[in-house]
TORLUM-366554 format. One record per residue (C-alpha): residue number from 0; residue in three letters; x, y, z. Coordinates in steps of 0.2 Angstrom, whole numbers, plus 5000, padded with zeros to 4 digits. Last residue first. Layout:
PT seq type    u    v    w
PT NUM  Ala    X    Y    Z
...
This chain:
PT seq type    u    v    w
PT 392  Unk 5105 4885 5102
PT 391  Unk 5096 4875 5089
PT 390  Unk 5110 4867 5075
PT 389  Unk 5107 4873 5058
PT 388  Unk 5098 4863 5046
PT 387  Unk 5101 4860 5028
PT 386  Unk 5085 4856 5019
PT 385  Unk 5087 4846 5003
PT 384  Unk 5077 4849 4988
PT 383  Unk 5069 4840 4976
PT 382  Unk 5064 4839 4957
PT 381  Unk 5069 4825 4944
PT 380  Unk 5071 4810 4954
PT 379  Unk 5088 4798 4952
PT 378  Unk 5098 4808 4964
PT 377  Unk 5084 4804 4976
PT 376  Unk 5089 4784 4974
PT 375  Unk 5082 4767 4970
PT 374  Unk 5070 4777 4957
PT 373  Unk 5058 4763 4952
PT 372  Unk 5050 4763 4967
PT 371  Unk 5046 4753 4984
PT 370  Unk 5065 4750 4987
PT 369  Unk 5067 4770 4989
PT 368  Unk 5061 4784 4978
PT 367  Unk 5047 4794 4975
PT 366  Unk 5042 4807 4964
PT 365  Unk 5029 4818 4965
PT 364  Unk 5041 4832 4971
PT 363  Unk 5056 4828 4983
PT 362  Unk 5061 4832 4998
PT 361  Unk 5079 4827 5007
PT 360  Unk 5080 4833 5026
PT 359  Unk 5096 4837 5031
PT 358  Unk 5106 4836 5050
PT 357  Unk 5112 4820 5051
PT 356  Unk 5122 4823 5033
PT 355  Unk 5121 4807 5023
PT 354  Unk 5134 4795 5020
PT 353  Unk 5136 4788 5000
PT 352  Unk 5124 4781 4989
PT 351  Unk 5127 4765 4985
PT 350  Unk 5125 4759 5001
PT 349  Unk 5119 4773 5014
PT 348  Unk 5127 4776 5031
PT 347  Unk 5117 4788 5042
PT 346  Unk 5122 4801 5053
PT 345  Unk 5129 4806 5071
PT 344  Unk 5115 4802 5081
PT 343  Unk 5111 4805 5096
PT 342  Unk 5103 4821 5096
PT 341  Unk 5094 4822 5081
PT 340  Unk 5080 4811 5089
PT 339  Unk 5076 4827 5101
PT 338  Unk 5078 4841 5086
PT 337  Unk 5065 4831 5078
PT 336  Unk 5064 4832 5058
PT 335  Unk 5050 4830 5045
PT 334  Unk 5035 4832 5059
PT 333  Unk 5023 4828 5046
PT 332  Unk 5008 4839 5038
PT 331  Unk 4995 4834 5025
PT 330  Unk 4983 4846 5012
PT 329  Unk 4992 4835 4998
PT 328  Unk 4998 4817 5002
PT 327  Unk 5015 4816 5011
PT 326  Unk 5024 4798 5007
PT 325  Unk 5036 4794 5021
PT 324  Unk 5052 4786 5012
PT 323  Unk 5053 4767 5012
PT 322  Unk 5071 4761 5022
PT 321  Unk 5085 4761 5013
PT 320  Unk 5088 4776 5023
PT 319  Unk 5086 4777 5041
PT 318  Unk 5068 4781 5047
PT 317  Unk 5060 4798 5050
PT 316  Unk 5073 4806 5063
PT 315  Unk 5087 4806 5049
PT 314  Unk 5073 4812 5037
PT 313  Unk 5067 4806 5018
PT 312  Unk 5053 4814 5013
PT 311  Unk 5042 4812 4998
PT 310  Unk 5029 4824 4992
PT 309  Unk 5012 4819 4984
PT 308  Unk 5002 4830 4973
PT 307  Unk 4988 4844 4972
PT 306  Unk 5002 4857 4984
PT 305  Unk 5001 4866 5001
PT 304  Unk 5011 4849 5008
PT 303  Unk 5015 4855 5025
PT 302  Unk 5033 4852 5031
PT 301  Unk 5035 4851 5052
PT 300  Unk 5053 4854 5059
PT 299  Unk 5057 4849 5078
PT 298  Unk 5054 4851 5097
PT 297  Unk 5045 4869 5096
PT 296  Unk 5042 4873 5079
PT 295  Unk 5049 4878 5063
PT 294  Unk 5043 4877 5050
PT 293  Unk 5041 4871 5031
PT 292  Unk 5029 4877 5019
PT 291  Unk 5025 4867 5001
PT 290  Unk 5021 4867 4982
PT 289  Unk 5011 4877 4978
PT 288  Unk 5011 4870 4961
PT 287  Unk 5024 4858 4962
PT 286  Unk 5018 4849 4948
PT 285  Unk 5022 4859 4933
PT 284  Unk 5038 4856 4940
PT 283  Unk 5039 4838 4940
PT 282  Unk 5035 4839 4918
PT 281  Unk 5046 4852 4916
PT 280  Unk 5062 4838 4923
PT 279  Unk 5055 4823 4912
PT 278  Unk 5055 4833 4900
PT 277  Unk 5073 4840 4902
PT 276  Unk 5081 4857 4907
PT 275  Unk 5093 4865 4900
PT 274  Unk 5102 4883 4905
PT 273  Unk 5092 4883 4920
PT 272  Unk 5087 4897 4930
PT 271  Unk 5080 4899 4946
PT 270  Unk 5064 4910 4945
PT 269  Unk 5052 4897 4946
PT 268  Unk 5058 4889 4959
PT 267  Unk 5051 4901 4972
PT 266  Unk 5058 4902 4989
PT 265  Unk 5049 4911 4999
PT 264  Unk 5034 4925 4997
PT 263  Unk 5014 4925 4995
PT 262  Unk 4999 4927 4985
PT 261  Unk 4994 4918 4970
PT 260  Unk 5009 4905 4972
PT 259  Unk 5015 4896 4958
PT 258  Unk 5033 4886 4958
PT 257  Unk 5034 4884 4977
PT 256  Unk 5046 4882 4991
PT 255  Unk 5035 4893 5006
PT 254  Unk 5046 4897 5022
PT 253  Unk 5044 4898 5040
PT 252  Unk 5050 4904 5057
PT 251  Unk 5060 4918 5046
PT 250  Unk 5077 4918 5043
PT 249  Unk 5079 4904 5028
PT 248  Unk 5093 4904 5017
PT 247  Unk 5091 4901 5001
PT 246  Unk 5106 4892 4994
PT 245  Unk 5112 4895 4976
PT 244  Unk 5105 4892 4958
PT 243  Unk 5102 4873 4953
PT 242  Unk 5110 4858 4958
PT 241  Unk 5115 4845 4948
PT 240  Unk 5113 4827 4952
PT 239  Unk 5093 4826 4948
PT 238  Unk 5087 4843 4945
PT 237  Unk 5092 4849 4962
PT 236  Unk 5087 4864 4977
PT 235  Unk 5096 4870 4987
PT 234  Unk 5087 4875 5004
PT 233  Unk 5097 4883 5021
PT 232  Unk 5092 4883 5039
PT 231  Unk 5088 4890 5057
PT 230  Unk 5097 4907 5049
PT 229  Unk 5111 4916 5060
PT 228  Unk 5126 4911 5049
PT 227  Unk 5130 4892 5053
PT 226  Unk 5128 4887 5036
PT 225  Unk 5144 4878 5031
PT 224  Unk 5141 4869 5047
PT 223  Unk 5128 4859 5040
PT 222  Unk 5137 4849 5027
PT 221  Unk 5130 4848 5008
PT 220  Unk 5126 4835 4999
PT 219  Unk 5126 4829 4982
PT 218  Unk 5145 4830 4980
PT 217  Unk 5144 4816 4995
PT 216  Unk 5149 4818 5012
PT 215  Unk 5166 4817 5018
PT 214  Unk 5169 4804 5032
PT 213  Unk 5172 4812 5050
PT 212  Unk 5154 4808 5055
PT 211  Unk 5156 4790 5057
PT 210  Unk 5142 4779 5051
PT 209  Unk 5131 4772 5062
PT 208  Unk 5122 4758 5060
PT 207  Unk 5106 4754 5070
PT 206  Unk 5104 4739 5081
PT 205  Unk 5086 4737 5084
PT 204  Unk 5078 4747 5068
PT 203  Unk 5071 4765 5069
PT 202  Unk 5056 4769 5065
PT 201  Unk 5052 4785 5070
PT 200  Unk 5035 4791 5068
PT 199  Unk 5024 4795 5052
PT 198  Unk 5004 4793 5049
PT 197  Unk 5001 4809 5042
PT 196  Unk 4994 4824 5052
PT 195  Unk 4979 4832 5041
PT 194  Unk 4980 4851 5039
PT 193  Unk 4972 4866 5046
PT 192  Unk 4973 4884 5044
PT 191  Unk 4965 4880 5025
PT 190  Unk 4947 4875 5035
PT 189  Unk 4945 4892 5046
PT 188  Unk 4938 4887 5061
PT 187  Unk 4946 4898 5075
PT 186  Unk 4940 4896 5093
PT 185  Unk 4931 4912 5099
PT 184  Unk 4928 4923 5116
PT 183  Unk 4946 4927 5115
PT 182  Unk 4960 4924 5129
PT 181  Unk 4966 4909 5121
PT 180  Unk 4966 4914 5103
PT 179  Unk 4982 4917 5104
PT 178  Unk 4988 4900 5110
PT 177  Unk 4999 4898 5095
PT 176  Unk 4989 4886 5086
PT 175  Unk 4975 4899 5088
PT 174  Unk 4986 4911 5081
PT 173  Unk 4986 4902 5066
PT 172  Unk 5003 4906 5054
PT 171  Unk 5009 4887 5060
PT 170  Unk 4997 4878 5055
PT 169  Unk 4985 4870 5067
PT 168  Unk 4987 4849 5068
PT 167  Unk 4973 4839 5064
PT 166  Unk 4968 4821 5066
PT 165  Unk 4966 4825 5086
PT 164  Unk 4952 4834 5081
PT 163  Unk 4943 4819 5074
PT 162  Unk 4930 4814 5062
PT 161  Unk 4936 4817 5045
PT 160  Unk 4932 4807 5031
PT 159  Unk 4925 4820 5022
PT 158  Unk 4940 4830 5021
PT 157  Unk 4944 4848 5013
PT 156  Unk 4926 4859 5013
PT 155  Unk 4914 4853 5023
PT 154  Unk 4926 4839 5033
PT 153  Unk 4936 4856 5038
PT 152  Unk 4920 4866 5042
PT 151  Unk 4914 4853 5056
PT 150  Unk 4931 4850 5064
PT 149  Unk 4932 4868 5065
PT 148  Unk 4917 4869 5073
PT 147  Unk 4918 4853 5086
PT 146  Unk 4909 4839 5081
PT 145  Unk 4896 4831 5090
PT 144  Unk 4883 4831 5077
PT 143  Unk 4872 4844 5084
PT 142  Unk 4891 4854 5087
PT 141  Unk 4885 4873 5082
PT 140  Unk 4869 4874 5095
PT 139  Unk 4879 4869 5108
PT 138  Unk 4889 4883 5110
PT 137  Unk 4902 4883 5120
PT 136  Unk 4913 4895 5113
PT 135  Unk 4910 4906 5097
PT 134  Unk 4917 4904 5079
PT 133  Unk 4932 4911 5077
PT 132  Unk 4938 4913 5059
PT 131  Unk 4956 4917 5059
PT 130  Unk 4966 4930 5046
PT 129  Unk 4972 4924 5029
PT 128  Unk 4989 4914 5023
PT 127  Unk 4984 4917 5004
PT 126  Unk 4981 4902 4994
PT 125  Unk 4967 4893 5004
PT 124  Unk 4957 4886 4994
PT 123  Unk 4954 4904 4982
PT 122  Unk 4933 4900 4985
PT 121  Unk 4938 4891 5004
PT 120  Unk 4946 4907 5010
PT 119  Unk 4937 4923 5002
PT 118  Unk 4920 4916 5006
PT 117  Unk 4926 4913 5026
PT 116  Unk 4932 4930 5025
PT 115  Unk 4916 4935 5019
PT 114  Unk 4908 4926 5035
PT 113  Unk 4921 4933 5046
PT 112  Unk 4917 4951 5042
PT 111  Unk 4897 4946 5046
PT 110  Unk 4900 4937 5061
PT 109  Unk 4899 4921 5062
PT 108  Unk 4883 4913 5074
PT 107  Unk 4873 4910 5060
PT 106  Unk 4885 4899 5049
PT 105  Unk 4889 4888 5065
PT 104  Unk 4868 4885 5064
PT 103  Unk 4870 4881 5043
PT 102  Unk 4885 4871 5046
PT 101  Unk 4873 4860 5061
PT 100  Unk 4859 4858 5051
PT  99  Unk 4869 4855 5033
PT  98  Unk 4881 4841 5040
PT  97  Unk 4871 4826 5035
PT  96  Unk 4867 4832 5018
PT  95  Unk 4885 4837 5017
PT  94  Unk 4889 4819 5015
PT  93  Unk 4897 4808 5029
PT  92  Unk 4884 4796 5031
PT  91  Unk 4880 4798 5010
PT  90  Unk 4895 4789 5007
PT  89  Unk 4909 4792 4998
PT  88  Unk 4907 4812 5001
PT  87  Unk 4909 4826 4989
PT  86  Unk 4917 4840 4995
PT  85  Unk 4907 4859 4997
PT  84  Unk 4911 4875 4989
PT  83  Unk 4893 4877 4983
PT  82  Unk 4888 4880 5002
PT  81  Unk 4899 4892 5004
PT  80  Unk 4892 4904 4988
PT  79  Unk 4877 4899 4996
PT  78  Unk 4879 4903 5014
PT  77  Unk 4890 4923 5006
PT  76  Unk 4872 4925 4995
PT  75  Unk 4860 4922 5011
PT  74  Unk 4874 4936 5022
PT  73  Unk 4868 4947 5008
PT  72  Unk 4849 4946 5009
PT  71  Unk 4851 4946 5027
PT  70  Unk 4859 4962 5025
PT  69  Unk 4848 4970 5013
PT  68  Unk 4832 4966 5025
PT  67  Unk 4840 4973 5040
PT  66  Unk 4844 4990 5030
PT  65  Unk 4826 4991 5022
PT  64  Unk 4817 4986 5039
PT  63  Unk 4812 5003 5043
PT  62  Unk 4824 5013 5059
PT  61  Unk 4823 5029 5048
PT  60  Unk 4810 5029 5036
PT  59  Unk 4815 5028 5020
PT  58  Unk 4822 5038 5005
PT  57  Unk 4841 5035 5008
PT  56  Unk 4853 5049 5008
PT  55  Unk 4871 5044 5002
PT  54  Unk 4883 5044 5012
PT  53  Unk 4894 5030 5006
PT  52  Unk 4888 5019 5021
PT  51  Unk 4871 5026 5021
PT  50  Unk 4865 5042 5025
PT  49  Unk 4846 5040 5036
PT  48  Unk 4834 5055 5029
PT  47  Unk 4818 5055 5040
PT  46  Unk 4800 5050 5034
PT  45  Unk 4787 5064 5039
PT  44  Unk 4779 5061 5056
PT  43  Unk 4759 5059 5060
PT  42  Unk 4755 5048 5043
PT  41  Unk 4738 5050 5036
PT  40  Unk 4745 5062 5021
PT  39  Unk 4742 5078 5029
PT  38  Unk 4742 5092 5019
PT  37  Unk 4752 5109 5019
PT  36  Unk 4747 5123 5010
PT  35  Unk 4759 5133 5000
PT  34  Unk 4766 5147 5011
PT  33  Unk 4761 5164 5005
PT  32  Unk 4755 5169 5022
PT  31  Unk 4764 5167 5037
PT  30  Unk 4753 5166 5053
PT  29  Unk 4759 5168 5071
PT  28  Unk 4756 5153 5084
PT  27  Unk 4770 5146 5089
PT  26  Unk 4768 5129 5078
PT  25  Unk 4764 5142 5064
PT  24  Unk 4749 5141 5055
PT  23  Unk 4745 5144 5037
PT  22  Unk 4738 5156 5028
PT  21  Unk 4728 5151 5013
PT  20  Unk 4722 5165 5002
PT  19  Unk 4705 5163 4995
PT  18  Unk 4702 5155 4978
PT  17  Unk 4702 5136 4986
PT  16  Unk 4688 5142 4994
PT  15  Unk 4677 5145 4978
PT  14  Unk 4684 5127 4974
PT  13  Unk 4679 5119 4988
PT  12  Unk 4664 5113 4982
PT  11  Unk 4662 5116 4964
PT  10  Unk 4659 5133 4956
PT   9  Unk 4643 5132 4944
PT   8  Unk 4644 5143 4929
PT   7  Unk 4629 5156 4925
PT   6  Unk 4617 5145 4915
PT   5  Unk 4618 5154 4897
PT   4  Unk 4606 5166 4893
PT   3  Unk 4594 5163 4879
PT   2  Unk 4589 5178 4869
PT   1  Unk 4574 5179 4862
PT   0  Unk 4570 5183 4845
C-alpha cells in the first residue's frame, strides 16, 4: 500500500524569524545580544515614576492630570462639607440661595490649607481658638453682593441677618483685630473670630447717687484692693450667697469661665467642688456650656458669650443698679467695663442690697435678675461670678 506523507509543516510569517537571535542596538552603536527585544508601543517616551507625598511611586506619567484631578476632587468635598454647615434664613432674601455665587467665588480664591481649616472651624463651631483665614484683598469677584468676606462667611454660617461690618467686633485672639494682618496680602474671614456687638452703652441717669466709698461692702462682695498682686483681675464664682472654691486670678490678656470646653484652658467650674448642690443650681450649670471669654483690651473689659444661652451683666460703667441688666445672647460681645467711666466714680449704692464695689463686674448664667425678673437680686440666681478688677497702671 502506499504510503501517504504528511504535508511538511507550514512556518508562519515571522516565525522562522522569530527563531533567529535578536540583537539589539545600542544608542552608541555596539550590539549586545541576549537582550529581550524591545517593542514600541506607539508612544516616543516611556511613562516616568513621579513619588507622591508619602513616596510612593505612582504609575503615570509625570506632569498627567491624575494629581490635579485628585485635588479638585478634594477641595469639591471640603465646599460640600461647608456648604452643609450653613444657617437657615427667615427669609429667602437673606438665604444661602442668595449667597452661593459669591461664597462659591471666596471659596476659590482660599488656599487649600486655609480651606480645611475653614472645615475644621465651622464643623467643631468654633471651640478651639484656631488660626486666621485670609481671603485675598481687593477682589471684586468675592463681594458680588456688596459684602466684604468675612461679612459674607459670617451670615453663612452664625447670622443671617447680618449685613454690616460695623455689627462686628474681632475677637481678641485675631490677629487681624490686632492689626497683624495689616502687612499681609489677606483679611481674615474666619466666622468664629467674630462676634456680634450688643446694643449696650452707658446709661447713666441725670443726678446719679453716689455712695461713699469708705462704707464696707457686703459679705457678697469682695474689694479690689485685696487683689493688687500683678493680675488685671480676680474671678469667684457663687452659688447664690455662698461662694464656691477660691479666687482665680487672671494673668493673661484673657480667660475662658466655662463648664465644658473641647479644647482649651481658664477657669473651669467644673472642677470646683461642692459639698451640696441644689437642682435648681445643676440645672444653670448644665447651661454654661462654653460658657464665656473676658479681655482685656485697650480702654476697657469686653465679655464674649462663647456659650447657647444668655448671660447677664451688671457693670458700674453699664448702668447703675436697679436699673435692667444688659442681656448678652450667645455669639454676642459687650464692652462689660470702661476704664474711662470708672474714673469718676467711687460706686454704686444699691437698696436692699448693699454698696457695690466700683471696680466689679457681676455675671451670671441664663438667669437674670433686676426689676424685669423674678429674681430682684444676683444673690437670688443660681450661677454667677463677679470679676474683681485691678486698677490699670
Amino acid at each position: 500500500m502506499r504510503e501517504i506523507n504528511e504535508f511538511p509543516k507550514r512556518e508562519g510569517p515571522g516565525e522562522g524569524r522569530a527563531q533567529e537571535k535578536v540583537q539589539a542596538v545600542t544608542r552608541d552603536g555596539q550590539s549586545s545580544a541576549g537582550r529581550p527585544e524591545r517593542r514600541c508601543t506607539g508612544t516616543p517616551l516611556e511613562p516616568q515614576l513621579s513619588k507622591g507625598t508619602g513616596g510612593d511611586a505612582c504609575l503615570h506619567p509625570a506632569g498627567g492630570p491624575h494629581d490635579d484631578g485628585m485635588f479638585r476632587w478634594r477641595r469639591a468635598g471640603l465646599v460640600r462639607r461647608l456648604w452643609r454647615q450653613r444657617c437657615a434664613a427667615a427669609s429667602p432674601e437673606d438665604g444661602p440661595a442668595a449667597l452661593k455665587p459669591a461664597v462659591h467665588a471666596l471659596f476659590k480664591k482660599l488656599k487649600d490649607e486655609e480651606l480645611e481649616l475653614l472645615v475644621q472651624v465651622v464643623e467643631s463651631r468654633g471651640a478651639w481658638e484656631s488660626g486666621c483665614v485670609l481671603a485675598p484683598r481687593g477682589d471684586p469677584r468675592g463681594v458680588k453682593q456688596g459684602l466684604p468676606p468675612q461679612v459674607l462667611l459670617c451670615r453663612l454660617f452664625r447670622w443671617p441677618d447680618l449685613h454690616q461690618s460695623h455689627e462686628l467686633k474681632h475677637l481678641c485672639y485675631c490677629a487681624g483685630g490686632q492689626g497683624a494682618c495689616g502687612d499681609l496680602a489677606g483679611l481674615c474671614c474666619n466666622p468664629h473670630h467674630f462676634s456680634r456687638l450688643a446694643n449696650c452703652g452707658p446709661s447713666w441717669p441725670d443726678e446719679p447717687q453716689l455712695m461713699d466709698s469708705a462704707l464696707p461692702l457686703t459679705d457678697t462682695s469682695l474689694s479690689w484692693s485685696t487683689i493688687k498682686d500683678g493680675c488685671w483681675c480676680k474671678l469667684a464664682y457663687w452659688e447664690y450667697r455662698t461662694r464656691v472654691g477660691r479666687l482665680y486670678a487672671v494673668h493673661e490678656a484673657s480667660v475662658n469661665v466655662f463648664c465644658e470646653l473641647p479644647w482649651g484652658s481658664g477657669f473651669c467650674l467644673a472642677q470646683l467642688p461642692a459639698a451640696y448642690r441644689s437642682c435648681a443650681v445643676r440645672r444653670a450649670r448644665r447651661k454654661i456650656g462654653r460658657g464665656l471669654q473676658l479681655s482685656q483690651e485697650p480702654g476697657g473689659v469686653w465679655a464674649y458669650n462663647r456659650s447657647e444661652h444668655p448671660i447677664f451683666v451688671s457693670s458700674p460703667t453699664l448702668s447703675p443698679p436697679g436699673l435692667p441688666v444688659l442681656k448678652v445672647l450667645p455669639g454676642y460681645s459687650a464692652k462689660v467695663f470702661d476704664y474711662e467711666w470708672a474714673g469718676g466714680t467711687g460706686g454704686w449704692q444699691l437698696p436692699g442690697e448693699g454698696p457695690c464695689d466700683p471696680h466689679s463686674i457681676r455675671i451670671s448664667f441664663a438667669k437674670g435678675w433686676g426689676p424685669c425678673y423674678s429674681r430682684q437680686f444676683i444673690t437670688s440666681c443660681p450661677c454667677w461670678i463677679e470679676v474683681l478688677l485691678n486698677q490699670p497702671h
